[in-house]
DSSP file (Angstrom, degrees, kcal/mol; ACC not computed):
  #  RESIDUE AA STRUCTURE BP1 BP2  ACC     N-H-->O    O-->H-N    N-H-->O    O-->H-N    TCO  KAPPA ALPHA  PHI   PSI    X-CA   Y-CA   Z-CA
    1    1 A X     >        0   0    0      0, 0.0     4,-1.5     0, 0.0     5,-0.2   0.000 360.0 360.0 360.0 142.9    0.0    0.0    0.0
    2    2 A X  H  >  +     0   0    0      2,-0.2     4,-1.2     1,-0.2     0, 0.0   0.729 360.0  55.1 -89.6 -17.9    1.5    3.2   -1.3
    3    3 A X  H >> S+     0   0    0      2,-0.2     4,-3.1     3,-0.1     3,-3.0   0.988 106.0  54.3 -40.3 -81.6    0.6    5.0    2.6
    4    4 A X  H 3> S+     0   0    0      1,-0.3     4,-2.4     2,-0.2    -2,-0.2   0.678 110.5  41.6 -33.1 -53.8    2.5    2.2    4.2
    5    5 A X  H 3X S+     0   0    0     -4,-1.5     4,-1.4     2,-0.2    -1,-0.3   0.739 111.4  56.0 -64.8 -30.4    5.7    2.9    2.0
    6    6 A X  H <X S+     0   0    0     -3,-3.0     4,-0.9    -4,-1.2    -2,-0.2   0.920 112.6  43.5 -62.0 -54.2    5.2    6.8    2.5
    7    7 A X  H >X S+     0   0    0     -4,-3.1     3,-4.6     2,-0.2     4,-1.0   0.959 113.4  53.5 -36.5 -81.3    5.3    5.9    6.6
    8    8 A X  H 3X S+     0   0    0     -4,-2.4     4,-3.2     1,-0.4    -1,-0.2   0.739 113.3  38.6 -20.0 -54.0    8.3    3.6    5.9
    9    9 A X  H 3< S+     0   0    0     -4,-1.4    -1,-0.4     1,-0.2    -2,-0.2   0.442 119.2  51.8 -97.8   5.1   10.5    6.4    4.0
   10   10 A X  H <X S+     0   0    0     -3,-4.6     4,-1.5    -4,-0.9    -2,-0.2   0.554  99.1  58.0 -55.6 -29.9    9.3    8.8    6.3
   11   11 A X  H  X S+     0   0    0     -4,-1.0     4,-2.4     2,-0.3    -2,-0.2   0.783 110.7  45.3 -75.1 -45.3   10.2    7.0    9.3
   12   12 A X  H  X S+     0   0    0     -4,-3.2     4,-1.8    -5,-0.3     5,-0.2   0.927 106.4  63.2 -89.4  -3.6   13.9    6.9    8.1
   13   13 A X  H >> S+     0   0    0      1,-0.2     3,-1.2     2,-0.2     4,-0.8   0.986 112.4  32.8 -38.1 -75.4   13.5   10.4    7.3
   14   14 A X  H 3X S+     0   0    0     -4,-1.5     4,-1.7     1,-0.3    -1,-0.2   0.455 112.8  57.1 -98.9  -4.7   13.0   11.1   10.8
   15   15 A X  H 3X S+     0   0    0     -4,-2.4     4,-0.8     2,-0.2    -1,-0.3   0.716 115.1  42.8 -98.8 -23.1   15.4    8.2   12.4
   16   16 A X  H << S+     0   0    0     -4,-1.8    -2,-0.2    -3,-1.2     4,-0.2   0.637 114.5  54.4 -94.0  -7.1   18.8   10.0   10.1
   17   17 A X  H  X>S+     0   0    0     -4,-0.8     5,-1.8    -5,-0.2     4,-1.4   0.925 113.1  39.4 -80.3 -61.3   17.0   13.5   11.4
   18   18 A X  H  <5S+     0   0    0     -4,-1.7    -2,-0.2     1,-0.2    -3,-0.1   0.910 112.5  53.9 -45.2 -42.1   17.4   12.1   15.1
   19   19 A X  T  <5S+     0   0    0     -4,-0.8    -1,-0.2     1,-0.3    -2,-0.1   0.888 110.5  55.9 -71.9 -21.3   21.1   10.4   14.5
   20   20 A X  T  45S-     0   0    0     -3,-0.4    -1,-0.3    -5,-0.2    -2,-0.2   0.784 112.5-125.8 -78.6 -27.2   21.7   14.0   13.4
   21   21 A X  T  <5 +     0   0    0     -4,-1.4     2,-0.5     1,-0.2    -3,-0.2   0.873  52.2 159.8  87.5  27.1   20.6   15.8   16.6
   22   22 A X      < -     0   0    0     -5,-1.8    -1,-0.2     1,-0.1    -2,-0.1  -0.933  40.0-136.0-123.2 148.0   18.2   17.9   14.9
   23   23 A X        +     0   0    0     -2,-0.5     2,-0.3    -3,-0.1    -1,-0.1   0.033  57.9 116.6-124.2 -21.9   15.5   19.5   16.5
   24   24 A X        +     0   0    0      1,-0.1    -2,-0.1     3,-0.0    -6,-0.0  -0.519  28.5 176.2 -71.8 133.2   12.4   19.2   14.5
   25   25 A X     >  +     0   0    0     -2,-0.3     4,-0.6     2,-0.1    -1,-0.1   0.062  62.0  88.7-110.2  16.3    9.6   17.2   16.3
   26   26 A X  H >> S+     0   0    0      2,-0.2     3,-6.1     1,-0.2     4,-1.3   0.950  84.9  51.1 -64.7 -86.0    7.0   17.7   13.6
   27   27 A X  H 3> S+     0   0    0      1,-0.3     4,-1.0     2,-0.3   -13,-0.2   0.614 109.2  47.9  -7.9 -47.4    7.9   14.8   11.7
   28   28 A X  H 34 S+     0   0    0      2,-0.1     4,-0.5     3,-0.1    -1,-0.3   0.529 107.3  58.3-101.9   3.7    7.8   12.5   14.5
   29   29 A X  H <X S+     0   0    0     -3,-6.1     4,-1.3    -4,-0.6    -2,-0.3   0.777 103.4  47.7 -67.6 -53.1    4.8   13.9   15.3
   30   30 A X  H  X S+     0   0    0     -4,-1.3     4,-1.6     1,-0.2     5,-0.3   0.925 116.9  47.1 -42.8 -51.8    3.1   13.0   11.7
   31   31 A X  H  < S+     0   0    0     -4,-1.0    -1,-0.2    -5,-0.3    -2,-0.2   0.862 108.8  57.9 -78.8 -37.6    4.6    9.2   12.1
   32   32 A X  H >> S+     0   0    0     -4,-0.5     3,-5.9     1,-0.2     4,-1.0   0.933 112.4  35.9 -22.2-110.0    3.3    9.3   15.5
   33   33 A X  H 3< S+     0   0    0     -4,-1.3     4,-0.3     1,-0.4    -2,-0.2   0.518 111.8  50.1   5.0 -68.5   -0.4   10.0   14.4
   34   34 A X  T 3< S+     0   0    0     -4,-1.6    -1,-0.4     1,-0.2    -2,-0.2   0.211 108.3  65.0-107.6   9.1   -1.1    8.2   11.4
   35   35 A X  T <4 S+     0   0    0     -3,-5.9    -1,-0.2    -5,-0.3    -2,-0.2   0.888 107.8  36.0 -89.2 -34.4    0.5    5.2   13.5
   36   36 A X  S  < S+     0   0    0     -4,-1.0     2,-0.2    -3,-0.2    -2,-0.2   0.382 107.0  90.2 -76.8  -8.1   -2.1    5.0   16.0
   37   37 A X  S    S-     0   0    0     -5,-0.4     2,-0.5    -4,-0.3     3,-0.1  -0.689  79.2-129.8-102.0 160.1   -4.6    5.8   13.5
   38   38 A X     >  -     0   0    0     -2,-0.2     4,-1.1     1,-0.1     5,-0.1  -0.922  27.1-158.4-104.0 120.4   -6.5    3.4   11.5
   39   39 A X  H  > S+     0   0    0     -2,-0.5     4,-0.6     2,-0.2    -1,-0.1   0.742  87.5  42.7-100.1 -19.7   -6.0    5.0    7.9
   40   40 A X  H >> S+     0   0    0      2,-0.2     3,-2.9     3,-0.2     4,-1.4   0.966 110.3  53.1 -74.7 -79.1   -8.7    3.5    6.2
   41   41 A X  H 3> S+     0   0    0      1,-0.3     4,-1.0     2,-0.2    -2,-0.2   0.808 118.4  48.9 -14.4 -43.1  -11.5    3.9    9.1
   42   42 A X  H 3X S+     0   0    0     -4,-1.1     4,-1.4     2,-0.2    -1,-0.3   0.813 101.9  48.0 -82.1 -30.5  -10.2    7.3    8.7
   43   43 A X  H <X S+     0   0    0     -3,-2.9     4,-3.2    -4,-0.6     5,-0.2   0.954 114.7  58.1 -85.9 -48.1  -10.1    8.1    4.9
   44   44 A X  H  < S+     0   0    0     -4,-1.4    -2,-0.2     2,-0.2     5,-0.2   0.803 108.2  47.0 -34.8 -35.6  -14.3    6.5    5.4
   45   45 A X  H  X S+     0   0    0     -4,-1.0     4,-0.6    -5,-0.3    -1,-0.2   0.912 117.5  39.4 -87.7 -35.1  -15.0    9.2    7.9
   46   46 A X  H >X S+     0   0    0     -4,-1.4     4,-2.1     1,-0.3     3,-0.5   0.910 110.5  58.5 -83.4 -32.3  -13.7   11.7    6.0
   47   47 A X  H 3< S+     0   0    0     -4,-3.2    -1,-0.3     1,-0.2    -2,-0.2   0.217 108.3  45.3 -48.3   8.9  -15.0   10.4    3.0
   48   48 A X  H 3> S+     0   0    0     -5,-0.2     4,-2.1    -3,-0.2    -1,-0.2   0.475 103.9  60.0-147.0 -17.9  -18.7   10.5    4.2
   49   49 A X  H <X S+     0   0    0     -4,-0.6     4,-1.3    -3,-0.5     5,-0.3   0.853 108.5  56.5 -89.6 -32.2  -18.4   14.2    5.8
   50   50 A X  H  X S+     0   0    0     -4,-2.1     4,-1.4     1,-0.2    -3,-0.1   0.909 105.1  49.7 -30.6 -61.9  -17.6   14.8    2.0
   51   51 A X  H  > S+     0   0    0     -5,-0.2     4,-1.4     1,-0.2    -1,-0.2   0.932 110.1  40.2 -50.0 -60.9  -20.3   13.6    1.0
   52   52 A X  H  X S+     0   0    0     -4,-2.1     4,-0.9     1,-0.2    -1,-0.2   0.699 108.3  58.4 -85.7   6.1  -22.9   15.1    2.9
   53   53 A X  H  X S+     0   0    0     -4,-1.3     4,-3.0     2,-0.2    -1,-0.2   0.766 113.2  50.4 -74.9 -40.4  -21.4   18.8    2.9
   54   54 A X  H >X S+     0   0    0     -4,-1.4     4,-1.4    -5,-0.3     3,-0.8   0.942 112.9  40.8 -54.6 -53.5  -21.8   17.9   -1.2
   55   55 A X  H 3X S+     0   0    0     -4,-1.4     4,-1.6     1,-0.3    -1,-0.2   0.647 118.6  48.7 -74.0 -23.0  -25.6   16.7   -0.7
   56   56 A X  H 3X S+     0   0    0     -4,-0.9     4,-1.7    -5,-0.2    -1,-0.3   0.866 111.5  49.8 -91.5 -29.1  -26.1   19.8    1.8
   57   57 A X  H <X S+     0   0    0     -4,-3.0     4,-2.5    -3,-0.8    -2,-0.2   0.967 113.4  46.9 -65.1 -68.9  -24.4   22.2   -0.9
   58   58 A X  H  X S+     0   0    0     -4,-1.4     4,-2.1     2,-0.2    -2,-0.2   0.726 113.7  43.4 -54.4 -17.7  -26.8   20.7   -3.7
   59   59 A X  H  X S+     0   0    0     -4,-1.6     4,-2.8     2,-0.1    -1,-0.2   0.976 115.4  55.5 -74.7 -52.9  -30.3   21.0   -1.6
   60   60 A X  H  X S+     0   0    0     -4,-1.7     4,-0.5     1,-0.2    -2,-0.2   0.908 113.4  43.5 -28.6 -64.7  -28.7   24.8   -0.6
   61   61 A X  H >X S+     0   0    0     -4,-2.5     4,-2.2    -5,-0.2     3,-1.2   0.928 111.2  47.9 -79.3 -40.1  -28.5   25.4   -4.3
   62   62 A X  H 3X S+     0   0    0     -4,-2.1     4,-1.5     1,-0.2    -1,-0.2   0.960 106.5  61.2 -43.2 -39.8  -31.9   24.0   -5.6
   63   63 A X  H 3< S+     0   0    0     -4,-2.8    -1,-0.2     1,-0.3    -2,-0.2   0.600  99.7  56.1 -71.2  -0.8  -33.3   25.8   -3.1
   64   64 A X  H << S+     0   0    0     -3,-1.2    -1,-0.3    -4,-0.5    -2,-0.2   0.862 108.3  52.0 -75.5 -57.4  -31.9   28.8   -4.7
   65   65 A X  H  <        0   0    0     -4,-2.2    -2,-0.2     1,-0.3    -1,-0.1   0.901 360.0 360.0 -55.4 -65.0  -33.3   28.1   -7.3
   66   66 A X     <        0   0    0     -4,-1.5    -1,-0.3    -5,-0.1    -2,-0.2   0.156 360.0 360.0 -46.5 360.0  -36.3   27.6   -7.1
């Protein structure tokens, strides 16, 4: 899964940032996050508030119309 490989090559992004001493905790913040998160469960949730903000923009705009 093309996530999983994004983690992966992020993670040694942030393990040669650490061997380095440098400072940024953003980064290990991201890998943090999206580890404990369920990325799918998550991409649904968001996927379905998409949705209905469309369905509530197209009743908003019929009603315009009309």
């Amino acid at each position: 899964m093309a996530i999983e490989e994004l983690l992966k090559e992020i993670k040694a992004y942030r393990d040669d940032m650490v061997a380095r001493n440098y400072p940024y905790q953003e980064i290990s913040d991201i890998i943090t996050k999206w580890e404990k998160k369920d990325f799918l469960e998550e991409a649904e949730k968001e996927n379905k508030k998409l949705k209905e903000s469309y369905e509530e923009s197209v009743r908003q705009a019929n009603e315009r119309k009309e």
